[in-house]
C-alpha positions in Angstrom: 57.7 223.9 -104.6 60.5 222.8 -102.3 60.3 221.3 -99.0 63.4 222.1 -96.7 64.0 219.4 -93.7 63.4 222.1 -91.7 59.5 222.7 -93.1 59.4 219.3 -92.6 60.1 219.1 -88.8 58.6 222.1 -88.3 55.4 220.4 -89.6 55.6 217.1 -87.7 56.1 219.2 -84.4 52.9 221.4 -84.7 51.1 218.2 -85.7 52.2 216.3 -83.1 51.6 219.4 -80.7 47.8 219.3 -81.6 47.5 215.5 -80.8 48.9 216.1 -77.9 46.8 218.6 -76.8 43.9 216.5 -77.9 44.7 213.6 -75.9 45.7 215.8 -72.8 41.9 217.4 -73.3 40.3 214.0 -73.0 38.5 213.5 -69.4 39.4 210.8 -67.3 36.7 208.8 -66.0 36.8 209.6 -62.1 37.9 207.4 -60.2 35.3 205.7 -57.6 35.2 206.0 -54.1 35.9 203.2 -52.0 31.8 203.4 -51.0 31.0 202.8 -55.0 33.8 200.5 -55.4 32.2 198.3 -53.3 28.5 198.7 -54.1 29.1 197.9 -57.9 30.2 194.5 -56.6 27.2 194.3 -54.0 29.5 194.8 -50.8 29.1 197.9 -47.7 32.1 198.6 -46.3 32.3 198.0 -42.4 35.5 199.4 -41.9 38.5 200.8 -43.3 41.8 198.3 -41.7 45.3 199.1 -42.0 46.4 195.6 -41.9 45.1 191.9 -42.5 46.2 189.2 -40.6 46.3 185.6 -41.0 44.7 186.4 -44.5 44.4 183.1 -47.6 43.8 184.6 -51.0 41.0 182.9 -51.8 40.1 184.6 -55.0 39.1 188.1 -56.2 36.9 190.0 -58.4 37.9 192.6 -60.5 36.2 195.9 -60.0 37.9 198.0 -62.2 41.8 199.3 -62.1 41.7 200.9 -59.2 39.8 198.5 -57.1 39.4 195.2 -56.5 37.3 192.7 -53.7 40.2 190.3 -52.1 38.3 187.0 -50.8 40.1 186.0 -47.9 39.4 182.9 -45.0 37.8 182.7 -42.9 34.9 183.6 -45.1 36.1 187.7 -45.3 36.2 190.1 -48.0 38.4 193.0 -48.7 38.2 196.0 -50.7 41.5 196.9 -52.1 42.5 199.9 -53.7 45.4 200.7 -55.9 47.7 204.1 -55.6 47.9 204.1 -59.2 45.8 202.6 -62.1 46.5 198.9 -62.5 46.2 198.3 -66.3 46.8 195.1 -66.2 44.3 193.8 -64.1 41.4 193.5 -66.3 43.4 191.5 -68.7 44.8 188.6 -66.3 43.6 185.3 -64.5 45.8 185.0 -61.3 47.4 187.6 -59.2 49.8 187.0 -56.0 50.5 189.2 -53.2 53.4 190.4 -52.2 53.4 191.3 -49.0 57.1 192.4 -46.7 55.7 190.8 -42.8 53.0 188.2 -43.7 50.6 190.6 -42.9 48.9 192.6 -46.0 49.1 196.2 -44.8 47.7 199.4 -46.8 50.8 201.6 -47.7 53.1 199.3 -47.8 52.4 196.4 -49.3 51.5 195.1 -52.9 49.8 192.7 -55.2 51.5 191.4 -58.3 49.8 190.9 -62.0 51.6 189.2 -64.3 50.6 190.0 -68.0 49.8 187.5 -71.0 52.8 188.2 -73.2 55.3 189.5 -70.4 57.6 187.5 -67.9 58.0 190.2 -65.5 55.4 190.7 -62.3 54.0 194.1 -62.3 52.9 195.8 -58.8 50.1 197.4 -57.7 50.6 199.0 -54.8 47.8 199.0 -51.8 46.6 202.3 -51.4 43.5 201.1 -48.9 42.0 197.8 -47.3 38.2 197.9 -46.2 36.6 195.2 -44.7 33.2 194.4 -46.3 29.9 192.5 -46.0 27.5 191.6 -48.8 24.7 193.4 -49.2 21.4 191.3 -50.6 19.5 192.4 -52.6 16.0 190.4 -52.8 13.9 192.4 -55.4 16.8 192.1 -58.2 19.1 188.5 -58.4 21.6 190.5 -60.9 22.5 193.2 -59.1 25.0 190.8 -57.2 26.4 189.1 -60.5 28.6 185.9 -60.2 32.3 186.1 -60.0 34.9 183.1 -61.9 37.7 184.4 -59.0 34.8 183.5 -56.1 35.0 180.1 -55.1 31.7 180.7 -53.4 30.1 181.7 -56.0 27.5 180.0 -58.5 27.3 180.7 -62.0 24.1 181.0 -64.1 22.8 177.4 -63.0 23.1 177.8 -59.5 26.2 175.8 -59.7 29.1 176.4 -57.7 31.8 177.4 -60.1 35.4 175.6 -60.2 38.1 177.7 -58.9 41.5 177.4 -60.2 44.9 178.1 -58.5 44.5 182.2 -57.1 48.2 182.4 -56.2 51.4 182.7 -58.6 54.4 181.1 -57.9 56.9 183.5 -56.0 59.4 184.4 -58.7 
């Protein structure tokens, strides 16, 4: 039995067709709302801001890639979230923000990951700013669990942890 090119192609399409359709089929986990964003990291949100002013990146906390928790002076936190997915978030130490004014405003502005095995600063653009408080929660210690980005915060011995540089270099 002969095969023709033709058979050939016409075999790789319809396979390649069905994968597709496969992958297409697959749900997407949902994204959270800003309200569960901030709850999975033990924050309420006060209020949603437009803008930040006379923000410090302190550190951050990865809450999954669409949302993260911006640690900011004097003593604030943000909720950030992301018009798009930010794959690279999850994978990454430092992150840098590139904002247009000096002020970080939703819409408009951006913060910048820069991937292990990549030279090139990918943006993920702000989609929303919250302003948060932390919410206690006395009957169960983990539900708030420590953070490496949060200078404030103390690992498993009570410990403050060391924080590292937050910011990368302008490039």
């Amino acid at each position: 039995m002969k095969f023709s090119l033709s058979h050939l192609l016409l075999s790789t399409a319809a396979v390649s067709l069905v994968l597709l359709s496969a992958c297409s089929s697959t749900p997407r986990p949902s994204a959270l709302s800003p309200e569960q964003a901030a709850a999975k990291h033990g924050y309420t949100i006060v209020k949603p801001v437009k803008q930040v002013h006379d923000y410090r990146l302190n550190g951050w906390a990865y809450i999954d890639q669409q949302n993260l928790v911006m640690y900011s002076s004097p003593g604030r936190s943000y909720l950030l979230t992301f018009k798009q997915r930010c794959h690279e978030l999850r994978a990454i130490e430092n992150i840098a923000l590139d904002t247009r004014t000096g002020t970080l405003m939703a819409g408009l502005d951006a913060i910048k990951v820069l991937p292990r095995h990549s030279k090139v600063l990918h943006p993920c653009y702000i989609e929303g700013i919250y302003l948060l408080i932390k919410t206690k929660d006395s009957h169960n210690p983990d539900s708030n669990p420590p953070d490496k980005h949060n200078p404030d915060s103390k690992g498993p011995d009570n410990k403050p942890r060391v924080q590292g540089a937050s910011d990368l270099a302008a490039r």
